[in-house]
N, C-alpha and C positions, 0 to 999 in steps of 0.2 A: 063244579067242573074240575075234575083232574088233572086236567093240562092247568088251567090259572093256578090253581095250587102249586104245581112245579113250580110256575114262574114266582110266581110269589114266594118259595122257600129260596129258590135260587137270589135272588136279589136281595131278602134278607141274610141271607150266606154272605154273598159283594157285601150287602151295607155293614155287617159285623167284622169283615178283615177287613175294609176301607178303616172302618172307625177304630181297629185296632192298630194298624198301619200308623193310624193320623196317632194316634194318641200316643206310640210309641216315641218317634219322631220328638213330636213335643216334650215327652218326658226326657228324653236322651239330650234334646237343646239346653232344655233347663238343668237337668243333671249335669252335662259339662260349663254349663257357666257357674253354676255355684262350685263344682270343681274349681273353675279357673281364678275364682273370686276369692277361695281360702287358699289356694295355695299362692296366689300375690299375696295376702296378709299374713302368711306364713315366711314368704321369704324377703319382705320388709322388715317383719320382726324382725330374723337373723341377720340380715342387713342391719340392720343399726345396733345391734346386740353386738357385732363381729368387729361396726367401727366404733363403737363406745371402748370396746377391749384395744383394738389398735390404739386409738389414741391414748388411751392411761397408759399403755408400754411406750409410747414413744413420749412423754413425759418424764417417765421415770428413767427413760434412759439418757435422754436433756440433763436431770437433777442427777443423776449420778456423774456425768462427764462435766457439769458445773463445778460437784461436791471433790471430785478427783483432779479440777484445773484450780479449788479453791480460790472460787467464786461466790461466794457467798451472797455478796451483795446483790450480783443479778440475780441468783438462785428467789431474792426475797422480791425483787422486782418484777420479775416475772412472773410470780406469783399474782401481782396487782394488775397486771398492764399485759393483755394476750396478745397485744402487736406485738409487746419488745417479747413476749416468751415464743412467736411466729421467728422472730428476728434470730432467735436463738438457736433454734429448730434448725433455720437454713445453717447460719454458722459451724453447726456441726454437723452437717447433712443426713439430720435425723426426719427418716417421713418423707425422703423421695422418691 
């Protein structure tokens, strides 16, 4: 019968853009989460990369203003002891 045929091309027409629709959708869901999942672990790296580098400058610039108030002694204490080199930090309002 000619006409059930229509029907029947026509609704496998619907059921193949349904099923392209659905599948897109899903692909796009998944495509933005692994999106959003490397670019967090992309900018954690550089987050801790950016404060790994702040903090060695703000050391070195601790041990220079130690080295230039000749201090020594603390220079080598605070090398041992991260409170007293925190302590030190403040005192010369290195890091805030």
């Amino acid at each position: 019968c000619v006409l059930l045929d229509m029907y029947e091309e026509r609704g496998e027409a619907r059921g193949i853009e349904k099923g392209i629709a659905q599948g897109e959708a899903r692909g796009m869901k998944k495509g933005i989460a692994q999106g959003e999942a490397r670019g967090m672990a992309k900018g954690i790296s550089q987050g801790i990369l950016q404060g790994i580098s702040q903090g060695i400058e703000e050391i070195n610039a601790l041990y220079q203003c130690l080295l230039a108030d000749n201090r020594m002694e603390d220079i080598q204490k605070a090398i041992m002891d991260t409170d007293y080199q925190k302590e030190l930090l403040q005192e010369y309002g290195i890091g805030e």
